[in-house]
N, C-alpha and C positions, 0 to 999 in steps of 0.2 A: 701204102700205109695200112694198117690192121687198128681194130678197134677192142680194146678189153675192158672186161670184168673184174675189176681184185674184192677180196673181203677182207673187212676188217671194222672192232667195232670203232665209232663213231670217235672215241678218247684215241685211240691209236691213229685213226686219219687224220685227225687237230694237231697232232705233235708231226708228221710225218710232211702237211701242208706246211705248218709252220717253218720246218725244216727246209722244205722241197724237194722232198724224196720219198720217196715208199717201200714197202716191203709187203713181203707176202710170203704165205705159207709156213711159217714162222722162221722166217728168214733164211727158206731155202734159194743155192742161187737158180737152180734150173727152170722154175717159172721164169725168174726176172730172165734171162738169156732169151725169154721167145720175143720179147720186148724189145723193139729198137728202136733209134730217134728217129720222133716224127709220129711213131702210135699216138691215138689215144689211149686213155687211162678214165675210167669214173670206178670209184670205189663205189659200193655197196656194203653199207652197212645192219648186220640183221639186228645188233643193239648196241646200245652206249658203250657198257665193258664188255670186254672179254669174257665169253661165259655167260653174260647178264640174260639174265630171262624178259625184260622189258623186248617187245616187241616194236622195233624202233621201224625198220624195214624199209630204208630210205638210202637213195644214192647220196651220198654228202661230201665227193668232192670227183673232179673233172678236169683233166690237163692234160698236156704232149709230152711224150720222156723224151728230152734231155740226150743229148750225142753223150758218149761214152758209156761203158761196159758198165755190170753191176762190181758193186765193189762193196768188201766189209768193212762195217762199224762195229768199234769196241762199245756195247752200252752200257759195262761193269755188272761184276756179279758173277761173270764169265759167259755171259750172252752175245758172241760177234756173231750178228745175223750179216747178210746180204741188203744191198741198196741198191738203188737208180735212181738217179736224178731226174726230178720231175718241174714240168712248169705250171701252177697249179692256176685255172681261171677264176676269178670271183665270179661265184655261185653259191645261190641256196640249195638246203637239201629238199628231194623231190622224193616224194613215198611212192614204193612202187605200187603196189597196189591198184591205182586208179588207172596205172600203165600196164599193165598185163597183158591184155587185146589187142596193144597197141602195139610191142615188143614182139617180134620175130622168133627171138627165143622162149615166147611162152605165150605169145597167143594158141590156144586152145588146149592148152595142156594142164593138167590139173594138177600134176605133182612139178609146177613150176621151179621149184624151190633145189631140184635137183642138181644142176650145172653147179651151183654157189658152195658146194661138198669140195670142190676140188682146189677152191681159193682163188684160182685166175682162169678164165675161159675168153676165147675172141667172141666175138657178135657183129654184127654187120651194120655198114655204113647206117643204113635208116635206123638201127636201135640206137646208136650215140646221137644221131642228128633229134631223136623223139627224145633222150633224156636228157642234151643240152638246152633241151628249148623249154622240158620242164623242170629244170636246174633254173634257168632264166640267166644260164651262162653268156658272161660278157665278150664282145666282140674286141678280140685283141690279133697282133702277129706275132709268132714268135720266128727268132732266128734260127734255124736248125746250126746253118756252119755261115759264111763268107757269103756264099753262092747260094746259098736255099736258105728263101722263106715261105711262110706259109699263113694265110690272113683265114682265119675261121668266122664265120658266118658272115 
């Protein structure tokens, strides 16, 4: 199992947990394809809207995708992006900021901010296990299929 990165602002992660699903890169499918069940997922939020200049800079949500492929949604207007089913943990969001030192992917690097350009990047076991814990994500198991589960923390 792999662990990622998606972006997206903080209004779009609210509709997308609500749902239980996600998207990325504005709904292209070939991020979601690297994605399979049993990943982690914590989005990263740089701010509230889309575009918005508020400096939000907080992971604000955390979950396992979901067996099956991505798949398109009509949202009207003529927007069918890309989805995958996600199972999302109750948690707060966590600023990164105070985690930086602590993150693999940006301990000592100064132009941190970099990876987050591309919309979805993996990071490593100890970066999700450091921002589940300052998520204060809940200890749950989800069922992948039949035959595989999987109990987190």
């Amino acid at each position: 199992m792999k662990s990622w990165i998606a972006v997206a602002s903080s209004e779009h992660v609210a509709r997308g947990v609500a749902g239980s699903y996600m998207q990325v890169c504005h709904g292209k499918c070939g991020p979601l394809k690297r994605i399979q069940p049993g990943d982690w997922v914590v989005y990263y939020s740089p701010s509230t809207q889309m575009g918005g200049k508020d400096k939000l800079q907080s992971f604000t949500a955390i979950g396992i995708a979901r067996a099956g492929a991505p798949y398109l949604f009509d949202m009207g207007g003529g927007f069918i992006p890309y989805r995958r089913d996600v199972d999302w943990l109750p948690a707060q969001p966590a600023a990164i900021l105070p985690l930086l030192e602590q993150l693999d992917f940006s301990r000592g690097i100064r132009n941190w901010g970099a990876p987050f350009r591309f919309g979805l990047f993996a990071i490593s076991q100890h970066d999700i296990q450091t921002i589940a814990e300052a998520m204060a994500a809940s200890s749950i198991t989800f069922h992948l299929s039949q035959d595989t589960q999987i109990s987190l923390f």
